[in-house]
N, C-alpha and C positions, 0 to 999 in steps of 0.2 A: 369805414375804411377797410381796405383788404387786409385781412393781417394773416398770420403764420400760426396752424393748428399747433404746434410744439408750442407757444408764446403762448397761449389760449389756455394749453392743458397743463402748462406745468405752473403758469399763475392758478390756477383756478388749483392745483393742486397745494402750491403754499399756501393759499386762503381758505380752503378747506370746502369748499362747492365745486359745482361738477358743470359742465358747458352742456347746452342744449343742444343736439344735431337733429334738423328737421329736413326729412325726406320733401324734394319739390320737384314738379311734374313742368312747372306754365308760369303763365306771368303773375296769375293772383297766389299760389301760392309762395313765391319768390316777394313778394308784395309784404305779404300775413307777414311771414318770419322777418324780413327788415324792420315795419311797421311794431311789429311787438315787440321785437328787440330793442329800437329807439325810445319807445314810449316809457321801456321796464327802466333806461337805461343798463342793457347785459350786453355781455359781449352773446355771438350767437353762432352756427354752424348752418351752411346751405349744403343739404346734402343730394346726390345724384345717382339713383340706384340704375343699375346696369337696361333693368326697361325704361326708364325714364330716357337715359344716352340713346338708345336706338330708337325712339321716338321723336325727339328733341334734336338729336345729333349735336352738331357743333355751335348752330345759333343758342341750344338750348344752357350751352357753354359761356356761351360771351355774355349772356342776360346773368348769367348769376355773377361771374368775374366784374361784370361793370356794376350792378348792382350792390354790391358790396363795397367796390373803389366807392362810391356817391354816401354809402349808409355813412351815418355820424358816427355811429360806434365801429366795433370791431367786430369785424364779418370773416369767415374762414370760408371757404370752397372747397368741400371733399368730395370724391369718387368714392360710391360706398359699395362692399359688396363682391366687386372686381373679379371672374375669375380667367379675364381674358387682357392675354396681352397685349395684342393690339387697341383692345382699348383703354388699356392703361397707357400707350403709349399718344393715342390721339390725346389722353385729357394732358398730358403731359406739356404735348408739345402745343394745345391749349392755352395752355396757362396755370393749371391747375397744380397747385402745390399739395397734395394731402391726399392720398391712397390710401382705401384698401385694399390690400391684395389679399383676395378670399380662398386658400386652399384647404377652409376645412370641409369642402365635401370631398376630397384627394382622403389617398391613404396618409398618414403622418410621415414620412418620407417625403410622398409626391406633394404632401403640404410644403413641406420644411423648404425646398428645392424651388419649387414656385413661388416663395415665397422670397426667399433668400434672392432669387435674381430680380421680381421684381424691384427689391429692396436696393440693389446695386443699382438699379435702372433710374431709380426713381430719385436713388441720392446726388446720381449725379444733375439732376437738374434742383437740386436743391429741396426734395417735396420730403414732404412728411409720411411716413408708413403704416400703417395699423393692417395687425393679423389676428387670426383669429385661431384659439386652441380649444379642442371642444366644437360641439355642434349642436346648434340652438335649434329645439323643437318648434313646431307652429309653419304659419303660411304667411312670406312679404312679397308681394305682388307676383302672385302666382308659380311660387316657388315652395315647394312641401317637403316637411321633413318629418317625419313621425317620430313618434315617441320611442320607439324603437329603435328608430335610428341615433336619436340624441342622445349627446355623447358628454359627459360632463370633463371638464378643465382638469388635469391632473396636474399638481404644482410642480413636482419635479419634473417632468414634461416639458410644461412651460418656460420651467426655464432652460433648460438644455434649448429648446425652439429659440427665445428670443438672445439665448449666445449665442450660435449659429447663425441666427440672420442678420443681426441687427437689428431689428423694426425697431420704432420709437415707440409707439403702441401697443397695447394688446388686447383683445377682446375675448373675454371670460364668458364659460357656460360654467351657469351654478345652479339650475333652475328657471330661468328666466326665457322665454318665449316669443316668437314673433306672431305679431297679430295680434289677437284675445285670447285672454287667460279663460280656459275654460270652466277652469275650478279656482280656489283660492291660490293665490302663487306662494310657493314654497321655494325660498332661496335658501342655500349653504353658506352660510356667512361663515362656517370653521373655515370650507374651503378656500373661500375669498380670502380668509385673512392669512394662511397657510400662503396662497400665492404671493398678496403681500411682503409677507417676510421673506421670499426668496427673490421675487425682481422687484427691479427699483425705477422701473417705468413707468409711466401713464396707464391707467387702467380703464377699460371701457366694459358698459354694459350695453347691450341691444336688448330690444322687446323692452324699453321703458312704458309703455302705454300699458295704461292697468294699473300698477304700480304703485300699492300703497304707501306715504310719506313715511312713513315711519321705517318701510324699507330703502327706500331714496337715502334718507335721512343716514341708516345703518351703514351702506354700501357711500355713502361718500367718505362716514370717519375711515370704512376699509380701504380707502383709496383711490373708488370708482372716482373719475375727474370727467368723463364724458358718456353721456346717456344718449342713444338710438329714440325718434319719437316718428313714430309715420304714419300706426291707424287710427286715433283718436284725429288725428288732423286730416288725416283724407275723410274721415266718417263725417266731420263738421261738413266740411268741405261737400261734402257728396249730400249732406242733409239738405244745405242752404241751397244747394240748387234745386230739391225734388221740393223743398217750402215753397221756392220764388216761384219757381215755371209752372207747377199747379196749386198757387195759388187764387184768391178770388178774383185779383188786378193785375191785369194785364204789365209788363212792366217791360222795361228798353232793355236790351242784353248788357249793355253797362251799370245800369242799375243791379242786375242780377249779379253782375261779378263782385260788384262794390259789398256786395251782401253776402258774397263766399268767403271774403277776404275776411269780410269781417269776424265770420264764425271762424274760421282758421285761429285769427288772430287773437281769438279770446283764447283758444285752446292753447295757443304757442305760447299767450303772456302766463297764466297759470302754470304752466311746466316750468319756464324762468324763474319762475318765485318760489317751485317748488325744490329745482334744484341749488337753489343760493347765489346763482346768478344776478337776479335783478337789484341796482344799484351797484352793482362791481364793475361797471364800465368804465370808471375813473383806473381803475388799477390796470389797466392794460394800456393807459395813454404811457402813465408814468408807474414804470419799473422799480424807480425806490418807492412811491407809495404801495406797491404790492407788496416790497418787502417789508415795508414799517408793518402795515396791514398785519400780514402771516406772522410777525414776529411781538405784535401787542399780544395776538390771541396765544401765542406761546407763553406770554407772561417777562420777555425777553424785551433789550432795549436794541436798538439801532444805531453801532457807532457812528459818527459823522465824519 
């Protein structure tokens, strides 16, 4: 079922796990993420990075939007990435409920600003917001940012940003990377928890790929409620095709796909379980078991 990233992130936020957002390109990886999502029983995220939209365009829109109305569980549809307004305005008038609007390569101003309007823009059709404070090092599909450039979250920043705009969202640099981790990853969990204490939104991390559970694990009790996933799932993705086509047997192009899906799809159910998604697909049908849910693990009862 289609459902609504604020519904998604603020269940998953009183039950203490974090929603999976998987970057997709076509029809097997729209497939993978459904398919592993049903299977884990989680709720899940179709996500659409800005090369994907100018590739794909609009049909590449409506496969994810229908695909999701058809999933059994709970599917969300976001525009990730965003730094252009018209095409926040096509995913809009789309159908798309759930934006990014990306102005941290802007100065902090030219962020705050472009941000802020898209946020007007995008409320009034009813979507969901997520911004980004800080600027993540690494490479997502052919987009570079050096080390040097990356800019870590400063919490009183942050929250002055999300007063000012509104967003529903926010998306933290602490450490955390797009693409592969070169070296061991090294997260600020002061920092995270610092921003914690000052906003009381949804928090999001990108560059989850790599990602040791234990830091998963850290970053959900700090609040993280939605994790970025897109190179380990293109790598399957891109593996299963260079296995199948020079393999020993000749084999039908549908067979080959059925066999990308599938590597995808082992990738995407693993991230589910790793994030504490899988089996929580029941708490987003029904709203009071989300709250019974979050309030046993507080040790709290549920008046009737």
């Amino acid at each position: 079922m289609l459902s609504s990233t604020k519904e998604l992130l603020e269940t998953a936020r009183r039950n203490a796990y974090a929603i999976g957002a998987f970057n997709v390109y076509n029809l097997e990886g729209v497939k993978a993420v459904i398919a592993a999502a049903e299977v884990s029983r989680s709720p899940a995220m179709l996500q659409l990075h800005p090369t994907a939209l100018k590739y794909g365009k609009l049909p590449l829109i409506k496969l994810c939007l229908e695909a999701a109305k058809a999933s059994k569980v709970s599917i969300a549809v976001h525009l990730d990435h965003s730094t252009s307004t018209s095409d926040i305005t096509l995913a809009l008038q789309a159908g798309i409920r759930s934006i990014m609007a990306d102005g941290s390569p802007m100065s902090y101003e030219q962020n705050l600003e472009f941000t802020r309007d898209m946020t007007t823009l995008s409320h009034t059709y009813g979507a969901t917001v997520e911004a980004e404070i800080g600027r993540i090092s690494g490479t997502e599909d052919g987009l570079t940012i050096t080390e040097k450039e990356a800019k870590m979250t400063d919490p009183k920043q942050a929250l002055e940003f999300v007063h000012r705009t509104q967003v529903d969202s926010i998306a933290v640099t602490i450490g955390n990377v797009h693409g592969e981790y070169k070296s061991p990853p090294q997260l600020d969990f002061a920092r995270l928890e610092k921003i914690r204490q000052l906003i009381d939104i949804p928090l999001v991390l990108h560059g989850a790929s790599g990602l040791p559970a234990a830091m998963i694990g850290r970053s959900i009790q700090l609040g993280v409620c939605k994790f970025n996933v897109n190179t380990e799932v293109r790598q399957a993705y891109m593996q299963a095709l260079k296995d199948e086509i020079c393999g020993d047997r000749s084999k039908d192009l549908l067979e080959i796909a059925a066999e990308s899906i599938a590597a995808m799809q082992e990738v995407i159910a693993e991230k589910l379980e790793l994030f504490g998604s899988a089996g929580k697909a029941h708490l987003h049908e029904n709203p009071y078991a989300a709250m019974l849910s979050a309030s046993e693990q507080n040790g709290m009862k549920v008046s009737s």
